[in-house]
N, C-alpha and C positions, 0 to 999 in steps of 0.2 A: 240399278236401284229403281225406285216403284217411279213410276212416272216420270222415266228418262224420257222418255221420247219428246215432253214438252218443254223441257230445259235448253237454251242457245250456250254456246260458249261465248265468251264475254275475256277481252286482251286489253290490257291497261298500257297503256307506257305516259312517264312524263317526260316532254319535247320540249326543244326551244324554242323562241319564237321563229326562227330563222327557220326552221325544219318544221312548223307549222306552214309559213308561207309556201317552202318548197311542196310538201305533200297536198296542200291543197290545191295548188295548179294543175299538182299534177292529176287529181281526181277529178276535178270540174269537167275535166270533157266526156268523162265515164259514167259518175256518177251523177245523178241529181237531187237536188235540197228536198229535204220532209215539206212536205205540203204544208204544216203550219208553221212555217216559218215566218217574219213579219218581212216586209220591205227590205229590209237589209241583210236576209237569211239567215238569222239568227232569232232567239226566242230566248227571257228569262226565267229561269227555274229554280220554283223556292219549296225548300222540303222539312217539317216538320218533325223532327226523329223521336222517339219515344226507346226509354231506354230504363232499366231499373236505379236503385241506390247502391247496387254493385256492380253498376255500370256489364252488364251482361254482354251485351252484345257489343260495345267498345272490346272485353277485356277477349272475346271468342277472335275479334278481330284481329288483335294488337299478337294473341298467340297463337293463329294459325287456325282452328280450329274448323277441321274438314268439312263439315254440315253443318250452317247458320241460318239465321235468318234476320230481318228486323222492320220494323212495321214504321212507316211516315204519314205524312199526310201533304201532300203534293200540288203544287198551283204554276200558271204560268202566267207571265209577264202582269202577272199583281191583279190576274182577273179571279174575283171570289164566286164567280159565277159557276165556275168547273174547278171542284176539289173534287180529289180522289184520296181514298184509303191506300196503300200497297202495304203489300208484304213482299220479300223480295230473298227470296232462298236463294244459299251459295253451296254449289257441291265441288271443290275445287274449282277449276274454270268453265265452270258451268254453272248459268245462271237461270232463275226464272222470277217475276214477276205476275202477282195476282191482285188485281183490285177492283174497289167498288166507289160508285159514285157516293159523294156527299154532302147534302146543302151544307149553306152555310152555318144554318140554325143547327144545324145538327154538328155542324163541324166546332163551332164554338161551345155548344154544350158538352162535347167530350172533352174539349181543353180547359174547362171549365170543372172537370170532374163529375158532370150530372151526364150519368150513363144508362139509366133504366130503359130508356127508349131503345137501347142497343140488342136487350134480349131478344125484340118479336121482331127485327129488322130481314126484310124480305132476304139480304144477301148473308151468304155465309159466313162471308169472311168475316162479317161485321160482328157478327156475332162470335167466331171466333175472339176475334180481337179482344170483344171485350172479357170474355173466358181469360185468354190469355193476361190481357190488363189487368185482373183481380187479382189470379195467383201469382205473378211474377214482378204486380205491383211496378208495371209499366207508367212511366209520366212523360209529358213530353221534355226533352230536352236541350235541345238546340234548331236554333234554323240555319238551314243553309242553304244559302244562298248562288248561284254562277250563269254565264252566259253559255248558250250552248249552240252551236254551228253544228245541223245533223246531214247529212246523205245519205244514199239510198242506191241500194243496187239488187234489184229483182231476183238475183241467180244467187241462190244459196239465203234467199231474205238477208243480204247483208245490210248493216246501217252503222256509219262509221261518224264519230262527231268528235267536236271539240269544243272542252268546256274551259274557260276563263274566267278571270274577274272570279274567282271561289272567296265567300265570305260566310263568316261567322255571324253571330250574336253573342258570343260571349256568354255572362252572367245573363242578363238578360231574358226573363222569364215570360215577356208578355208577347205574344203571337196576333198576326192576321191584322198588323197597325198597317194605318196609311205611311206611315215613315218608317221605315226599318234602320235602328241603329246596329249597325254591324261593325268589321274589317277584316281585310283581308288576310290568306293567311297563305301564301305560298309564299312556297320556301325562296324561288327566283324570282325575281322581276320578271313579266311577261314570259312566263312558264305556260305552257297549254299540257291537258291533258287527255288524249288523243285513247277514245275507247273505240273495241272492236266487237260488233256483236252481230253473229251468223247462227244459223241453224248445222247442218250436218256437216259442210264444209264453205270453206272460203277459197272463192275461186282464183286460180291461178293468176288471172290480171289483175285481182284487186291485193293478191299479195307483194306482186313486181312493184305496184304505186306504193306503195306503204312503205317500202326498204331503203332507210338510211344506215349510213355507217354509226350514224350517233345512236340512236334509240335502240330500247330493250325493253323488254316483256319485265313488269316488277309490279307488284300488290299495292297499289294505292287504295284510301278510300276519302272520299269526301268528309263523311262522315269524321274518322279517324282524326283529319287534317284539320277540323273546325272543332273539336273538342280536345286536343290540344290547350285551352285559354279557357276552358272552364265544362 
């Protein structure tokens, strides 16, 4: 397909927390933490989704649908200082991610609906987006919310993390507040969801660290899971 080469494969499984602790020990001496991690190696991440009134990219999810895509707007640990656009293509288990910077002024003014600035915007995408926002009549529609524990392994670019605490907003239509009224939405108490994401292969020791007798390869999505409740 056109521009496989810059697509990663991308491995879901949902863990318990027992089998989070195991596989984390066992990677700490292998691997080491993403650079922006805070003090406690971990970081918050809060994502913007934008989706139509027939819910497109929910229902391409919910049935499988080989080639998707879906466009957010992404921040971490509540800093507005650094948002980003993405668009984030699925081609079976392969993934890719594209995005572009965006103040805040400008971040608010698209959540807002005031989009004219978006036509002469130097990045592509941006201007995609908003193309696409017109005709498919994109709005935003949830945020969500998780903690995320990432690592890092040079040979094959692998980056293996685990995300917790996943929450919602609900009904909840208002974005970018200093208090986020959310809840949670997994299905177990202290469930971790353990993603795998390499370029061309995954190398044999970081497949040995990974292998429990519990866990298995299955389609979650965040998204999916926090639009559930509205």
């Amino acid at each position: 397909m056109p521009g496989q080469e810059l697509y990663r494969h991308e491995l879901k499984y949902q863990i318990s927390y027992a089998d989070y602790l195991a596989i984390r020990q066992r990677l700490r001496p292998v691997m080491r933490p993403d650079e922006h991690v805070r003090p406690d190696g971990r970081y918050v991440i809060r994502s913007i989704y934008f989706d139509n009134a027939d819910d497109k990219a929910l229902r391409e999810k919910i049935n499988g649908v080989q080639r998707r895509e879906k466009f957010r707007i992404r921040y971490y640990n509540d800093d507005l200082s650094f948002l980003v656009l993405e668009k984030k293509l699925k081609y079976n288990n392969l993934c890719l991610k594209l995005d572009a910077r965006l103040s805040e002024g400008e971040c608010r003014a698209l959540l807002n609906g005031d989009t004219g600035w978006m036509m002469g915007h130097p990045s592509g995408l941006v201007r995609e987006f908003y193309c696409k926002r017109n005709t498919q009549q994109l709005r935003p529609r949830v945020l969500v919310s998780y903690v995320r524990e990432p690592y890092v392994y040079a040979a094959g670019n692998v980056r293996v993390t685990f995300d917790s605490h996943i929450r919602s907003t609900l009904f909840h239509r208002e974005f970018l507040e200093n208090t986020v009224a959310d809840i949670g939405v997994a299905d177990t108490p202290g469930s971790v969801i353990l993603e795998v994401k390499f370029d061309a292969f995954l190398p044999e020791v970081i497949q040995s660290l990974l292998q429990t007798e519990e866990i298995r390869q299955q389609a979650y999505s965040k998204y999916g899971a926090c639009r559930r409740f509205g």
